[in-house]
C-alpha positions as CSV (number, residue, x, y, z in Angstrom):
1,X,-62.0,100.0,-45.5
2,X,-60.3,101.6,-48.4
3,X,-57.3,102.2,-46.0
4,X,-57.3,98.7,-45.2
5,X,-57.0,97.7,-49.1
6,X,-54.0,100.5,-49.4
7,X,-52.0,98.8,-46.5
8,X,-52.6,95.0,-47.7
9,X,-51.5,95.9,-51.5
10,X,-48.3,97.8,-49.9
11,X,-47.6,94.8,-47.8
12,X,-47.9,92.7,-50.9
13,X,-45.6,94.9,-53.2
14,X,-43.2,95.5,-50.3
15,X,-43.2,91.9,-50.0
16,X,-42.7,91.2,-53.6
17,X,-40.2,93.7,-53.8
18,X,-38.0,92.2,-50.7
19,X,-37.9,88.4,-52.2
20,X,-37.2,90.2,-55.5
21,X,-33.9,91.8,-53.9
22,X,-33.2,88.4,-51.8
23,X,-33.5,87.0,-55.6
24,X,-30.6,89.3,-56.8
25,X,-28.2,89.4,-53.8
26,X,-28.4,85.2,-53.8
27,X,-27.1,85.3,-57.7
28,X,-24.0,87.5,-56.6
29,X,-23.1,85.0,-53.5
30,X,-19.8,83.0,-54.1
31,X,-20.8,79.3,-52.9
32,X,-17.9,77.3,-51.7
33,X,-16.1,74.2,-53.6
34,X,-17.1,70.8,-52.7
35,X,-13.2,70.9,-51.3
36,X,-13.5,73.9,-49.4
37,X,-16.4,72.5,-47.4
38,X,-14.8,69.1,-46.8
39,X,-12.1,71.1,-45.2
40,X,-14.2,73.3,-43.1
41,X,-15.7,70.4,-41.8
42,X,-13.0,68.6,-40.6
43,X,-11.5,71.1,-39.3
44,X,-15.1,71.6,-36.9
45,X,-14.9,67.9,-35.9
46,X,-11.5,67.9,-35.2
47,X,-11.7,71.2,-33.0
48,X,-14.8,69.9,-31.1
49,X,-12.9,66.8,-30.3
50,X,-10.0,68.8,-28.9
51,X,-11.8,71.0,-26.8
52,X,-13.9,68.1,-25.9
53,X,-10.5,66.6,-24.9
54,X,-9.7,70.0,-23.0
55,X,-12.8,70.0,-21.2
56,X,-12.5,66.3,-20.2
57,X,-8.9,67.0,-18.5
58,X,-10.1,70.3,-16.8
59,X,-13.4,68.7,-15.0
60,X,-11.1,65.4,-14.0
61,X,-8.3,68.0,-12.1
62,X,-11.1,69.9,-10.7
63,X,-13.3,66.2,-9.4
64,X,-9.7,65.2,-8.1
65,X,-9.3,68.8,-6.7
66,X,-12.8,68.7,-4.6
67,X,-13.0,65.0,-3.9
68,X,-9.8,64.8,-2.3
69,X,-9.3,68.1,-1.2
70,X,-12.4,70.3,-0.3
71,X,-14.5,67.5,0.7
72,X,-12.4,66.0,3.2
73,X,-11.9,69.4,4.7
74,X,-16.1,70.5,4.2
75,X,-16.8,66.8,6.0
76,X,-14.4,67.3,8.9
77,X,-12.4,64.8,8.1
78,X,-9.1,66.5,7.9
């Protein structure tokens, strides 16, 4: 029992101790401008559209690839 009370207050210090540090290291962060996330955030959508773009071309030369190609040729209709 007296064990059991040892370990539950060291939890609870330990505890207090890590949100404590998380408390500190959170004052020291450098938070980005307003601007700077604007940016970051275009430049995201813009990217995703692009290799949405990319990805779009590929899987329409590789449908045209295997229904023209493979398929014929997997059918027996050479």
């Amino acid at each position: 029992m007296a064990e059991e009370i040892t370990i539950q207050k060291g939890f609870w210090k330990g505890t207090r101790d890590y949100f404590g540090e998380v408390r500190v290291e959170m004052k020291r962060v450098t938070w980005p401008g307003r601007m700077e996330i604007q940016g970051t955030t275009a430049m995201v959508i813009i990217t995703t559209f692009m290799f949405g773009f990319y990805f779009w071309v590929c899987d329409s030369i590789f449908q045209y690839i295997i229904m023209q190609r493979v398929m014929p040729w997997l059918t027996g209709g050479h």
